[in-house]
N, C-alpha and C positions, 0 to 999 in steps of 0.2 A: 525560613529554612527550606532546602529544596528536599523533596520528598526524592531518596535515594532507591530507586526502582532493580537497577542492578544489584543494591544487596543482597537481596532476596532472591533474585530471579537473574541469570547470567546470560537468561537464553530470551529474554525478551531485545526486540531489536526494533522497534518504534513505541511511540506511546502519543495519545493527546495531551496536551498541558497549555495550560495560560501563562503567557509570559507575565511575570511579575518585576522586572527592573530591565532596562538598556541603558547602558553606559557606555565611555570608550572604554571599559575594560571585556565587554560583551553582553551578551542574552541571559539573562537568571530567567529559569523557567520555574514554575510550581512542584514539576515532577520530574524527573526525567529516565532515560534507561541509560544515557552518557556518563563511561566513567570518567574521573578529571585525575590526573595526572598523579600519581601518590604513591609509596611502597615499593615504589624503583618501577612501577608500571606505566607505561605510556597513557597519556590520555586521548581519550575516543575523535573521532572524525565521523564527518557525515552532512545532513541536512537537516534544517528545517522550512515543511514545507506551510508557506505563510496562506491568509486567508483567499488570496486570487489565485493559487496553485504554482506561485513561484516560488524557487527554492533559495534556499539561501546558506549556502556553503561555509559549514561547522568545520578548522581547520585543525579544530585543539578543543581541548578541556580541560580546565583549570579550577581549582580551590580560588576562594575569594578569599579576604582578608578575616572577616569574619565567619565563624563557624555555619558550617551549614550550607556557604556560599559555594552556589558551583557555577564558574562560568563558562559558556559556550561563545568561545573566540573564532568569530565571524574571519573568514579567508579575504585577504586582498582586495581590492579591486572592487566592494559591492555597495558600495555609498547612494546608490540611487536607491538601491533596495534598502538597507539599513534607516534610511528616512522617513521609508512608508509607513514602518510598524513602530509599536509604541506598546506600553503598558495595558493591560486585561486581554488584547488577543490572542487567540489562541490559535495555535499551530502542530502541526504533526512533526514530531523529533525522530527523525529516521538514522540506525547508524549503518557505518559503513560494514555491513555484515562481512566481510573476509578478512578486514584489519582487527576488529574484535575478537572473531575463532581464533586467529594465530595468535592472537594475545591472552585468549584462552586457555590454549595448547601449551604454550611456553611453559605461561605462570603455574599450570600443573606442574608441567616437569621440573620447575625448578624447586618443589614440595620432591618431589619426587630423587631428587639429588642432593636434600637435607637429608634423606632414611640413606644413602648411600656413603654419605661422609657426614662421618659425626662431629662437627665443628662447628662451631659459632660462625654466625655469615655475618660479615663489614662491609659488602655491598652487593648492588642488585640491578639490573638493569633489564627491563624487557618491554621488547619492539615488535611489531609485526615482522623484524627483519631477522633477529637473533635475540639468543637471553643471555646472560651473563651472573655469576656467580662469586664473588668475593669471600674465598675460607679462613679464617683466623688459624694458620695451621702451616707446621714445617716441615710434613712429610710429603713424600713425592705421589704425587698422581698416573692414574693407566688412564688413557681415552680409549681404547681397546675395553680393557674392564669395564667403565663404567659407561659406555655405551651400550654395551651387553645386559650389562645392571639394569640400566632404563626399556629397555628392551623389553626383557624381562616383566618389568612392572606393565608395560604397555600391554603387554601378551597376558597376561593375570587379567586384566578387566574388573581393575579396583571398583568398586563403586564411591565417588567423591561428593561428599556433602560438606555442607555448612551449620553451624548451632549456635548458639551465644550459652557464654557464660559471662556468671558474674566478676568483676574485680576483686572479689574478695577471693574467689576459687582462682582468678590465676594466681594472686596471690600467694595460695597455696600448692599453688605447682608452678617456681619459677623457671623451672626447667623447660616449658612448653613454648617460651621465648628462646628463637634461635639468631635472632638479628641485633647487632653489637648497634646499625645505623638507622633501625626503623623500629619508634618504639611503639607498642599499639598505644591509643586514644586512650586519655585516661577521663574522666568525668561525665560519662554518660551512664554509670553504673552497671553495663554489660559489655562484654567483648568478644566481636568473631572469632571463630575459630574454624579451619578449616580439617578436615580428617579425610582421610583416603584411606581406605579400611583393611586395618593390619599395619597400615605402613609410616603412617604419619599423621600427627596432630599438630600443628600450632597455630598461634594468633594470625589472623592477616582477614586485611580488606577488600583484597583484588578479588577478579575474575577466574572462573576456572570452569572447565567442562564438569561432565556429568558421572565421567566413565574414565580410567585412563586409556582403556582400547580407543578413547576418542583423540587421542592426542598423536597418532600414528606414529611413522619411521622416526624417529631423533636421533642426531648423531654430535658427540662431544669434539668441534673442531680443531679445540685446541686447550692448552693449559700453559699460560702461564705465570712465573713469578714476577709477585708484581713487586711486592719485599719480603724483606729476611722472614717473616710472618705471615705472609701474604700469598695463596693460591689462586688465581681465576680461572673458573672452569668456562667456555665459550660453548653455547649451545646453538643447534640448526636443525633445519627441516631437512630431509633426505629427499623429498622434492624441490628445493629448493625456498 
């Protein structure tokens, strides 16, 4: 299993680690800070740089088939590189530090857009380019409002942390589950949970800043019906 560095720490952005398996599905490292792909979050980009100081361009990050498997999908074109390295070497995992922030930033805000609408979410999607929100719910939406709303929270200067609890305490609060299409991980006997203080608790794995003053301008592009039960909220950067 690969030692998951990002769950604990969001704000690490390299690490050393020995590669333990290369295949054509990619790089399993021992450790790493790369998230892979999961929970409607995009998976990380970047490098790793190998023992002569070449790099070798990380273009994804993916779950392997078995538990634990995270792999780092080597970009195009690098087969002369990918032939050099092998099992027990070790290399520096660098990620792409602006693609991670913004995915950061989103993934807060979209915690931050469950305390604003109270509805079960049926999807989720978030990019370094936008995030996106799927509400189980037949009332109408303000983008006006709830840009205001998130504003708002940005300008408070939540403080955002992570804890685990056990399975048997969500259990006992299955209300802290807000996702109809991402269920958290069941048999490890503990489960993240994220909280932004005052404002929102629930299970989830992703990435998320420290603060929400850290998540700046956001603005709700658009809204809408996807079906008769179906709202999507489209979120963005106000920098672009």
């Amino acid at each position: 299993m690969t030692e998951e560095l990002f769950r604990e720490d969001a704000t690490l952005t390299s690490c050393e680690a020995r590669i333990t398996c290369i295949d054509q599905r990619g790089v399993q490292l021992e450790r790493t800070v790369f998230y892979p792909l999961g929970g409607g979050q995009a998976g990380d980009r970047g490098t790793l740089i190998l023992p002569d100081g070449s790099d070798l361009r990380i273009a994804d990050t993916r779950k392997g088939v078995q538990a634990g498997e995270i792999l780092h999908v080597p970009a195009a074109g690098q087969e002369e590189l990918l032939a050099q390295i092998s099992a027990g070497q070790r290399v520096n995992a660098r990620l792409d530090e602006h693609r991670r922030q913004r995915h950061m930033r989103f993934h807060t805000t979209t915690h931050l857009l469950c305390a604003l609408i109270p509805h079960p979410v049926n999807g989720c999607s978030i990019t370094c380019d936008y995030a996106r929100l799927d509400f189980h719910m037949t009332e109408p939406l303000d983008k006006e409002a709830l840009t205001a709303g998130l504003a708002h929270f940005v300008g408070e200067a939540r403080p955002v942390r992570h804890r685990w609890i056990t399975e048997a305490e969500l259990d006992a609060n299955p209300g802290l589950v807000r996702s109809m299409s991402v269920q958290p991980p069941r048999g490890l006997g503990r489960v993240r949970v994220i909280e932004i203080e005052g404002v929102d608790l629930q299970p989830c794995g992703g990435t998320h800043v420290g603060n929400t003053a850290e998540i700046g301008a956001v603005v709700v592009t658009r809204i809408e019906k996807k079906s008769a039960m179906t709202r999507r909220v489209v979120l963005a950067f106000a920098e672009g």
